[in-house]
C-alpha positions as CSV (number, residue, x, y, z in Angstrom):
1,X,101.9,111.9,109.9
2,X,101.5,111.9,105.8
3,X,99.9,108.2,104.3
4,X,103.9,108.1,102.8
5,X,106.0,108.4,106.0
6,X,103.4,105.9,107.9
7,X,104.0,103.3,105.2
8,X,107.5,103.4,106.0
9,X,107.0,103.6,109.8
10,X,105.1,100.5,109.0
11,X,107.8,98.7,107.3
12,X,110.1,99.5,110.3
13,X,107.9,98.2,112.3
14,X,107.6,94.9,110.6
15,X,111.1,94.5,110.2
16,X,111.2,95.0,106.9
17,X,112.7,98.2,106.8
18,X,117.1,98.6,106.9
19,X,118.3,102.0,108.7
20,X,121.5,103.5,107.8
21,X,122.7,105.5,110.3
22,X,125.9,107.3,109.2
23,X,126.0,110.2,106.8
24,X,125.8,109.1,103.2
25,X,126.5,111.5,100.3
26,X,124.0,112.2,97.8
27,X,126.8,112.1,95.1
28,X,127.1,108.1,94.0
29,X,127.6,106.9,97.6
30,X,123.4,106.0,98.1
31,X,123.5,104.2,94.7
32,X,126.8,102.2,95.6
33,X,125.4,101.4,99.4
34,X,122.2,100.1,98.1
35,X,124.0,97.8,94.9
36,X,121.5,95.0,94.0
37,X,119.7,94.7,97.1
38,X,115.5,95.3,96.9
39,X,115.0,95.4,100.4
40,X,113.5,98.9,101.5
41,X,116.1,101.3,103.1
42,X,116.1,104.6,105.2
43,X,119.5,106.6,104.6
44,X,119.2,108.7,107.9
45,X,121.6,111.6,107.1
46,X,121.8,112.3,103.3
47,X,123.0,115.9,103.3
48,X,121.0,116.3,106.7
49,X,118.1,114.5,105.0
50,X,116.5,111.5,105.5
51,X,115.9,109.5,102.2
52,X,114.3,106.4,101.6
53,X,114.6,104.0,98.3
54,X,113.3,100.3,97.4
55,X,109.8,101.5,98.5
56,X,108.2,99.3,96.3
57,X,111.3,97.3,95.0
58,X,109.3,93.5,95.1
59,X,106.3,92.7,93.8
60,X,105.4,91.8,97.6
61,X,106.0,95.4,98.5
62,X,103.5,96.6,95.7
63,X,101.1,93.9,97.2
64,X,101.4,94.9,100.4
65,X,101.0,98.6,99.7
66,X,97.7,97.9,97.4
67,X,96.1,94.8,99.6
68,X,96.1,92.6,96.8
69,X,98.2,88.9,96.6
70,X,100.9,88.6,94.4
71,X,99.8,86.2,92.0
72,X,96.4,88.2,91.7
73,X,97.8,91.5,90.6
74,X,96.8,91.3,87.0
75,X,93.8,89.7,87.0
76,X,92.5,92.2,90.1
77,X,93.8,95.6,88.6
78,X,92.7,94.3,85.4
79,X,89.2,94.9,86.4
80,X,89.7,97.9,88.3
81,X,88.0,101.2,87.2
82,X,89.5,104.8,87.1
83,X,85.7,105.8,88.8
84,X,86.8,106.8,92.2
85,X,86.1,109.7,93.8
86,X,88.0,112.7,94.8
87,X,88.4,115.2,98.3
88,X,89.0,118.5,97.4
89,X,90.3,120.2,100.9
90,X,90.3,124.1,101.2
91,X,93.4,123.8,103.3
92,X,96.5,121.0,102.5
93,X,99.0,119.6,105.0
94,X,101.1,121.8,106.7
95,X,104.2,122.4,104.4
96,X,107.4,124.8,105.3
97,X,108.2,127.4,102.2
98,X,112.0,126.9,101.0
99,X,114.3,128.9,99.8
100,X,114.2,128.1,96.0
101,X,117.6,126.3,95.4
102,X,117.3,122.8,94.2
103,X,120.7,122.3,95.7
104,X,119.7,122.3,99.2
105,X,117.3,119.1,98.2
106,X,118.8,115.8,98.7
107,X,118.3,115.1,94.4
108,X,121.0,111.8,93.8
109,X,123.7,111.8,91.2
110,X,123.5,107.9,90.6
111,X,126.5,107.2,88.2
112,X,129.5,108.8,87.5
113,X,128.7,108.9,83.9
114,X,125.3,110.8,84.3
115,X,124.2,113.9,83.0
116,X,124.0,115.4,86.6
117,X,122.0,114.8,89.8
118,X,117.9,113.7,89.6
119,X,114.9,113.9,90.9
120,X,113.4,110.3,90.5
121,X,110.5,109.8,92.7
122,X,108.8,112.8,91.8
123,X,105.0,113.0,90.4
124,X,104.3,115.9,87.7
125,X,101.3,117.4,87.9
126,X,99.9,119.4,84.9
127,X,97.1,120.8,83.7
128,X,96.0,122.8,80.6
129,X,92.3,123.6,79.3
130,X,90.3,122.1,82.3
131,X,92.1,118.5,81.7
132,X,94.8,117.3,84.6
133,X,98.0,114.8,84.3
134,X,100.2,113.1,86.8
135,X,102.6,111.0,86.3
136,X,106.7,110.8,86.8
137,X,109.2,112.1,85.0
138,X,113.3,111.9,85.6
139,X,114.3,115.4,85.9
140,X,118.0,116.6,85.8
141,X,118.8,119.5,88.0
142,X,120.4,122.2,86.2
143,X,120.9,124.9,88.0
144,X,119.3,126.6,91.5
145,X,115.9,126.7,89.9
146,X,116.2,124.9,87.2
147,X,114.9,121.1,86.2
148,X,114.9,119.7,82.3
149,X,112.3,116.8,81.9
150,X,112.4,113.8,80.0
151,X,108.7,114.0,78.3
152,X,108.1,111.2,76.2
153,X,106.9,112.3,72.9
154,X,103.1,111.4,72.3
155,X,101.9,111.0,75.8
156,X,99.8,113.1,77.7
157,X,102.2,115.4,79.9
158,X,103.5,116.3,76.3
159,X,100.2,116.6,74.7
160,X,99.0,119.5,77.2
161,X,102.8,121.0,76.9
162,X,102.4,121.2,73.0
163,X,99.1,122.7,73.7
164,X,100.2,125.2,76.0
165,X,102.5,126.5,73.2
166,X,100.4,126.9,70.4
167,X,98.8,129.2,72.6
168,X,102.0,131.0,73.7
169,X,101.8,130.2,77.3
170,X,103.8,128.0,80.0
171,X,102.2,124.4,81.5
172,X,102.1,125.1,85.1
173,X,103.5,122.2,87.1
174,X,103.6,120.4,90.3
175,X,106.2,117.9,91.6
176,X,105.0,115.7,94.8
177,X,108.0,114.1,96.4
178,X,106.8,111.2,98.9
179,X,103.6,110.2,97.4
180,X,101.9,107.8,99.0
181,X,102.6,104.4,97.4
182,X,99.2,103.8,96.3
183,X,98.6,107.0,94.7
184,X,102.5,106.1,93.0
185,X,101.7,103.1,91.8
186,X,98.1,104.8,90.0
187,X,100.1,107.6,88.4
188,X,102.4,105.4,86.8
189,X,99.6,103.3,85.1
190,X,98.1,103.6,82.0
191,X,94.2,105.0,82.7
192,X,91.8,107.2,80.4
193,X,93.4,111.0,80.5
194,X,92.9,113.1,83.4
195,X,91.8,110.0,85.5
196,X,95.3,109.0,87.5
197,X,93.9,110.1,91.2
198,X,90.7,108.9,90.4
199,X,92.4,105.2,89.9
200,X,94.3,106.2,93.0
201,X,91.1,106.2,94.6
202,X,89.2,103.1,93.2
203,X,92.5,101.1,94.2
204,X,92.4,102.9,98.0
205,X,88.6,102.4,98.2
206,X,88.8,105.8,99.7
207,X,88.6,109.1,98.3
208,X,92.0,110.8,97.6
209,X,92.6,114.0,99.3
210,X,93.7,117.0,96.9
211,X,94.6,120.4,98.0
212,X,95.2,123.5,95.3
213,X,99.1,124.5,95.1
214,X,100.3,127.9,95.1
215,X,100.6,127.9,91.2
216,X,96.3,126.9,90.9
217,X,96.9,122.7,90.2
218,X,95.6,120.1,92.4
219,X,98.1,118.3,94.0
220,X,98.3,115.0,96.9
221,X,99.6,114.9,100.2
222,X,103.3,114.9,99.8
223,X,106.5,115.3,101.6
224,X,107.9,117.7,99.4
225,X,106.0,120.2,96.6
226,X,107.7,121.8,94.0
227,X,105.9,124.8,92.2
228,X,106.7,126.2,88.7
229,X,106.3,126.0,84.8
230,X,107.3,124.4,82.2
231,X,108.5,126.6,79.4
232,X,107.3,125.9,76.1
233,X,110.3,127.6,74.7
234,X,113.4,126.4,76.1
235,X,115.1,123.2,75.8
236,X,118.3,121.7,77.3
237,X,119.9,118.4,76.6
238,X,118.7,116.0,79.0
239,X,120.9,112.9,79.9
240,X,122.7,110.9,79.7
241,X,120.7,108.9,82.4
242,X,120.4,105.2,83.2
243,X,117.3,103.7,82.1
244,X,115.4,100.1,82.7
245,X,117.6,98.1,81.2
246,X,121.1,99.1,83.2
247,X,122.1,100.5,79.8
248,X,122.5,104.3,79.3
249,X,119.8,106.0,77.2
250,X,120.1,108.8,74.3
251,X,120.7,112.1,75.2
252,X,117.7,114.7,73.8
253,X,117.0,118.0,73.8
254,X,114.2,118.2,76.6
255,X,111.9,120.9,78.1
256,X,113.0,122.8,80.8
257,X,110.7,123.8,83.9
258,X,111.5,126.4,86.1
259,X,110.8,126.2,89.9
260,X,109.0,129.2,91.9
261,X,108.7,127.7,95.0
262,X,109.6,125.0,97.0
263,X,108.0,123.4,100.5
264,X,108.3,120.5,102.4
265,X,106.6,119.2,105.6
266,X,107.8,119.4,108.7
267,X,109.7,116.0,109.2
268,X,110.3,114.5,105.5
269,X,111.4,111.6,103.7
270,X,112.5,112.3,100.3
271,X,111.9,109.3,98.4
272,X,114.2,108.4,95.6
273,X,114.0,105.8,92.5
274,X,117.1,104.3,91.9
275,X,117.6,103.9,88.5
276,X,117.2,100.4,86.9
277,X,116.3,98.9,90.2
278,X,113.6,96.9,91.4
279,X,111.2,99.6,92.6
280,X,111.9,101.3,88.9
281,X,111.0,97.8,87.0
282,X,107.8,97.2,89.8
283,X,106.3,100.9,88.7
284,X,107.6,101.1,85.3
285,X,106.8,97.4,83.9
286,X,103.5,96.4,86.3
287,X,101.5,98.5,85.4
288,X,101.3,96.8,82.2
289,X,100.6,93.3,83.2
290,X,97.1,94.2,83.3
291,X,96.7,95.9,80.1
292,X,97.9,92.8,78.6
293,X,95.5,90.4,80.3
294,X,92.6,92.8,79.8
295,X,94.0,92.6,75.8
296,X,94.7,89.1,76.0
297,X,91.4,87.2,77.9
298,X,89.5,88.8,74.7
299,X,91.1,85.5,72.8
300,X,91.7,83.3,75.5
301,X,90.8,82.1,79.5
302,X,93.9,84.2,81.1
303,X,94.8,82.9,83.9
304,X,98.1,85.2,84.8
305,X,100.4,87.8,83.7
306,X,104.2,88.8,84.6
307,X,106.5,91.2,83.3
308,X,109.6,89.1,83.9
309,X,112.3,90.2,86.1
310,X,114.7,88.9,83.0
311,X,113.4,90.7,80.8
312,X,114.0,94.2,82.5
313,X,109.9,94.2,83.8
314,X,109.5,95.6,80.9
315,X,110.9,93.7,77.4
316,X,109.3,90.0,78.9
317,X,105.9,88.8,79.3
318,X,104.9,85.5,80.1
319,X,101.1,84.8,80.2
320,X,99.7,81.9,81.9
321,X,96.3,80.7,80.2
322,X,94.2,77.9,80.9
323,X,94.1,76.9,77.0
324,X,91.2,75.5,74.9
325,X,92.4,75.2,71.2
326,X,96.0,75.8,70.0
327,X,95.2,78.7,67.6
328,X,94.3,80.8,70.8
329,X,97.8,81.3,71.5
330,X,98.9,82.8,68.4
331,X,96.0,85.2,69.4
332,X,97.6,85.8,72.6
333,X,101.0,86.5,71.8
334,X,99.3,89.4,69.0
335,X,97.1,90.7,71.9
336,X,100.2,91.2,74.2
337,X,102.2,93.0,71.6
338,X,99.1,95.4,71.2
339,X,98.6,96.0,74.9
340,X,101.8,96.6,75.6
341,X,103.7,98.5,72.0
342,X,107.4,97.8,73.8
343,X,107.1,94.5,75.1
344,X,110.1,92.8,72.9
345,X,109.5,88.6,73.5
346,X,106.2,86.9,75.0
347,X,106.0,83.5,75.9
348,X,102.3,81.9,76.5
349,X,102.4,78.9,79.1
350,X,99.8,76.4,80.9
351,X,98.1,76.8,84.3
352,X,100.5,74.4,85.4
353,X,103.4,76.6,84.9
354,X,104.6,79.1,88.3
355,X,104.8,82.1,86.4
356,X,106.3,83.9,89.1
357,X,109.2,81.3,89.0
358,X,111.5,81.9,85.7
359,X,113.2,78.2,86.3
360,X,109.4,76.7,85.6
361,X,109.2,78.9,82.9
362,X,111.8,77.6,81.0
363,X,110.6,74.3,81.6
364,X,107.9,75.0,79.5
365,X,110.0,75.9,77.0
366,X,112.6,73.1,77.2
367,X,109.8,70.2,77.4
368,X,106.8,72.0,75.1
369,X,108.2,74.0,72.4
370,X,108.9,73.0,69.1
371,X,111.2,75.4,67.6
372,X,109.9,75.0,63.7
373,X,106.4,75.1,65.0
374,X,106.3,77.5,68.1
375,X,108.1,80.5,67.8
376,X,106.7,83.4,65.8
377,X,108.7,85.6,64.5
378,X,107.7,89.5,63.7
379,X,110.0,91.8,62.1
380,X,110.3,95.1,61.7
381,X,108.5,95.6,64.5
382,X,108.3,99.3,66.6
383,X,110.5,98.7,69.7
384,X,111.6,100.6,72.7
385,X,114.3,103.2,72.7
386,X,115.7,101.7,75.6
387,X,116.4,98.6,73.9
388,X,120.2,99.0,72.4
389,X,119.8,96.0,70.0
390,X,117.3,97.9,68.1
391,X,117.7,98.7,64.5
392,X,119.4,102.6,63.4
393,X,115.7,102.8,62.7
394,X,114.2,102.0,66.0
395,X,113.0,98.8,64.5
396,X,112.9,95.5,66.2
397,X,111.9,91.8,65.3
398,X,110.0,90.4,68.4
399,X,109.1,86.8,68.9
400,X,106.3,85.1,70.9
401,X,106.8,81.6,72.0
402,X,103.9,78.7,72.7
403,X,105.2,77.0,75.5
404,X,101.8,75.1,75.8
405,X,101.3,71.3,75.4
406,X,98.6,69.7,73.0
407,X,95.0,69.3,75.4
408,X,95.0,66.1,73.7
409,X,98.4,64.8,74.8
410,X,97.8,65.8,78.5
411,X,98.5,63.2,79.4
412,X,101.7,63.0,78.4
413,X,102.4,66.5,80.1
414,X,101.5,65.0,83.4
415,X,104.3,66.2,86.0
416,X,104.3,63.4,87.8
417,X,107.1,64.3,90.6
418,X,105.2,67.4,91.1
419,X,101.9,65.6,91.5
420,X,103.7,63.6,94.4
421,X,105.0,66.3,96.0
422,X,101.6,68.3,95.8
423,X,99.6,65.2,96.4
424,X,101.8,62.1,97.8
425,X,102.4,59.0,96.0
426,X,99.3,57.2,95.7
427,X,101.3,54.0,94.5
């Protein structure tokens, strides 16, 4: 049994896991079963497939796949290194060859307004010129063999595709379906190039197992492999495709990979991210919560860091400092920005604040902020592209908020309804 099908036996056997039984169609019906719910669910017949979504759809879920607490996740994979080792095997997991037709897969269509059905869950491995990247893309099925990939301009999966065509040749690619969640989580996390399996590792404490594909890359073990290229040439329009933020985002021209072969092992679980969900916000926004405290405890004694659920996991920080001098914070809020080049509104509380709980949040802000002295302002800011109340330029004013009290007035701070609740009266 794979590391990814005996984290979801675990779940069921916990009780933490919800079966669907019946046949669900892979056309709208998964998206409109699951709704808003987190909770982890198995669709047992999708097409004659099992699939499985909300894998890591909580923060708990991400802590109980990586061992860590929740309210330690920044400050412990702050000081993680992307130094562990790697297990090459001369033979990989037992995998069945397919016939190549992406339509026999169980790939979603999420909303009726999308460009077509994706692949979500997928890891893309590439390599070109000795240096290796993995990490996920959404890819829109368009036709039997056919995938077009959303590739961020600037990152690295583009870097070693604009490489491969200035020397006139494809990027050979990988996609691993049913990664295990550890290995997931690492891939979607911002590490030195080439080092995403070696992060995998340091966070397992156990080397990562890789096994050479059919088309020459290294790849994980993984419920489903696809093989092919990515050609340097064509381009399709990609989208339109629901992002983060519940809101649609642009439609692009987007590079096309072709598929050469397909496998799968012999009793998957195809593991799909629902679009704007929780399990999208945990991998797509978490993984910077520790970039910013890393950024951040350079000007200050960070205690915490969340990307709010309100803000999308990804447009909200809130960083929780154990403060010294009131000119740290501006520092902080700077620092954040930096670390993370999207993040749209920070705010900078006490230790005494539940970071994890928005309702003490705003507290801080209803009972510590001055409006004239504790908001800054930036403008004309880069944003994100998935933010639709950015400028026609794609620029953005953000704002950071100090919703920490004076050290000198502490005093006056003092919670005192909280202290009896935590402590008793002592009256």
């Amino acid at each position: 049994m794979s590391f990814f099908s005996s984290f979801v036996e675990s779940l069921e056997r916990d009780g933490l896991l919800k079966v669907i039984e019946r046949p669900v169609s892979p056309v709208y019906e998964v998206t409109r079963v699951v709704g808003d719910s987190v909770e982890p669910l198995l669709f047992t017949d999708v097409s004659g497939w099992r699939v499985v979504v909300n894998l890591l759809g909580t923060r708990e879920m991400l802590s109980r796949a990586l061992g860590i607490p929740v309210d330690r996740l920044a400050r412990t994979l702050a000081g993680m290194r992307s130094d562990g080792l790697l297990k090459v095997v001369d033979e990989g997991p037992a995998m069945d060859a397919m016939d190549v037709d992406l339509g026999r897969l169980p790939i979603l269509t999420h909303h009726s307004g999308d460009g077509g059905a994706y692949i979500t869950g997928g890891v893309v491995i590439s390599e070109y010129g000795g240096v290796t990247n993995a990490s996920i893309h959404r890819l829109m099925v368009i036709g039997r063999d056919k995938l077009v990939a959303r590739i961020v301009e600037g990152r690295h999966t583009d870097t070693l595709s604009q490489m491969a065509r200035r020397d006139g040749e494809p990027l050979p690619v990988a996609i691993a379906i049913g990664v295990d969640p550890v290995t997931l989580y690492a891939v979607c996390t911002r590490v030195p190039e080439g080092r995403e399996f070696q992060f995998a590792s340091a966070l397992k404490g156990e080397p990562v197992e890789l096994f050479r594909s059919g088309n020459g890359l290294m790849v994980p073990e993984c419920e489903f492999l696809l093989e092919g290229y990515l050609d340097p040439e064509e381009v399709h329009t990609e989208g339109p495709f629901v992002d983060i933020t519940g809101t649609y985002d642009s439609v692009r021209e987007q590079p096309v990979i072709q598929i050469t072969g397909i496998s799968r092992s012999s009793d998957p679980i195809y593991h799909a991210i629902l679009p704007a969900s929780g399990e999208h916000r945990v991998l797509m926004g978490v993984p910077y919560e520790p970039l910013i405290y890393r950024e951040a405890s350079r000007f200050a004694d960070v205690r915490n860091v969340v990307m709010s659920d309100g803000g999308c996991s990804y447009l909200h920080a809130v960083v929780q400092i154990r403060k010294r001098s009131r000119s740290e914070v501006r520092d902080v809020i700077e620092a954040a920005f930096r670390a993370h080049g999207s993040l749209k509104h920070v705010v900078v509380v006490d230790e005494d604040i539940d970071i994890l709980d928005p309702k003490d949040v705003e507290y801080a802000i209803a009972t510590r902020v001055q409006a004239d002295r504790d908001i800054h302002i930036y403008r004309g800011q880069r944003g994100s592209s998935l933010d639709p109340s950015r400028g026609p330029d794609g620029r953005t004013a953000k704002m950071g908020v100090d919703a920490t009290f004076e050290p000198e007035r502490r005093d006056e701070y003092l919670r005192v309804y909280r202290e009896n609740l935590m402590y008793g009266n002592k009256a």
